[in-house]
C-alpha positions, 0 to 999 in steps of 0.5 A: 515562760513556758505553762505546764497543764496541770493533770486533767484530773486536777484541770480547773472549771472553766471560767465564768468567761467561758465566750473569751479568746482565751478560752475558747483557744483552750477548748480547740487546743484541747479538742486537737491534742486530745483527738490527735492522742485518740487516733494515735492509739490505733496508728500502729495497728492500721500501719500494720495492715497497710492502712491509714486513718482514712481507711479506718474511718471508712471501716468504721461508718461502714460497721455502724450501717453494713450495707451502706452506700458510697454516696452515703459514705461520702456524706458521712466522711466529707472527703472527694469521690477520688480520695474515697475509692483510693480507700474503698479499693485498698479495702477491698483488695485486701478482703476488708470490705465487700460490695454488692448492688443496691435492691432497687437500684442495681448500679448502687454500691452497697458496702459491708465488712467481711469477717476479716475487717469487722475482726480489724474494725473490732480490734480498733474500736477496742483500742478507742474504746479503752481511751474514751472509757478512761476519760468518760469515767475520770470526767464523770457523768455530767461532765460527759453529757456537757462535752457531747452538748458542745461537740453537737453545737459544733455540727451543722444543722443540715448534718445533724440527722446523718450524725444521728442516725449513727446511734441506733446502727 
């Protein structure tokens, strides 16, 4: 028996169960396909330029805190030494990012976009921004301030600083 979801304009409150298996399964489900169908709207624009998703999280924390270290950026993004200077040095090959040594600490990478990827990064988050725009508004005020309440549940304590740290960049 298959179940079609109603319009999410028309999606029910959730039950006063909240805490059962089902609807907690609902939320992950949810959660996957709508930040699946997110990055999906700038999939297009990234596979133009050669690029993937990793390269646009890195373009996007790097525009949040230009000069930015690598260790930082790891921080930020989870993923391995390795699989992060792949991207960095994709980014830099093709005048998106640029580096420079720390203030203090000359060995220190600092990351900043140059004109080029704060025009790409800009062009993304447009793209993001119109999806999150359209639902923040069809899901109203409360409903927003509720759903960043569970997304910030959802983040280690030890993590929480880091995360935010990014609202005033």
């Amino acid at each position: 028996m298959s179940q079609s979801s109603p319009p999410h304009s028309q999606i029910a409150p959730a039950s006063p169960l909240f805490l059962r298996e089902d609807e907690i399964r609902r939320g992950i489900e949810m959660l996957y396909f709508g930040y699946s169908a997110l990055t999906r709207s700038i999939d297009e624009g990234l596979l133009a330029q050669g690029l993937g998703r990793a390269h646009h999280r890195a373009l996007y924390f790097i525009s949040r805190q230009p000069d930015l270290t690598v260790k930082e950026l790891l921080r930020l993004l989870g993923i391995t030494k390795q699989s992060l200077g792949r991207v960095l040095n994709d980014l830099v090959d093709k005048g998106y990012i640029e580096t420079r040594p720390g203030a203090s600490d000359r060995r220190q990478k600092r990351l900043r976009l140059s004109a080029e990827g704060r025009a790409l990064e800009a062009e993304l988050f447009r793209a993001l921004r119109e999806k999150m725009a359209t639902a923040y508004a069809q899901a109203g005020q409360g409903s927003v301030t509720g759903f960043w309440r569970v997304l910030e549940g959802l983040i280690p304590d030890e993590d929480r600083s880091m995360v935010f740290g990014l609202r005033g960049a």
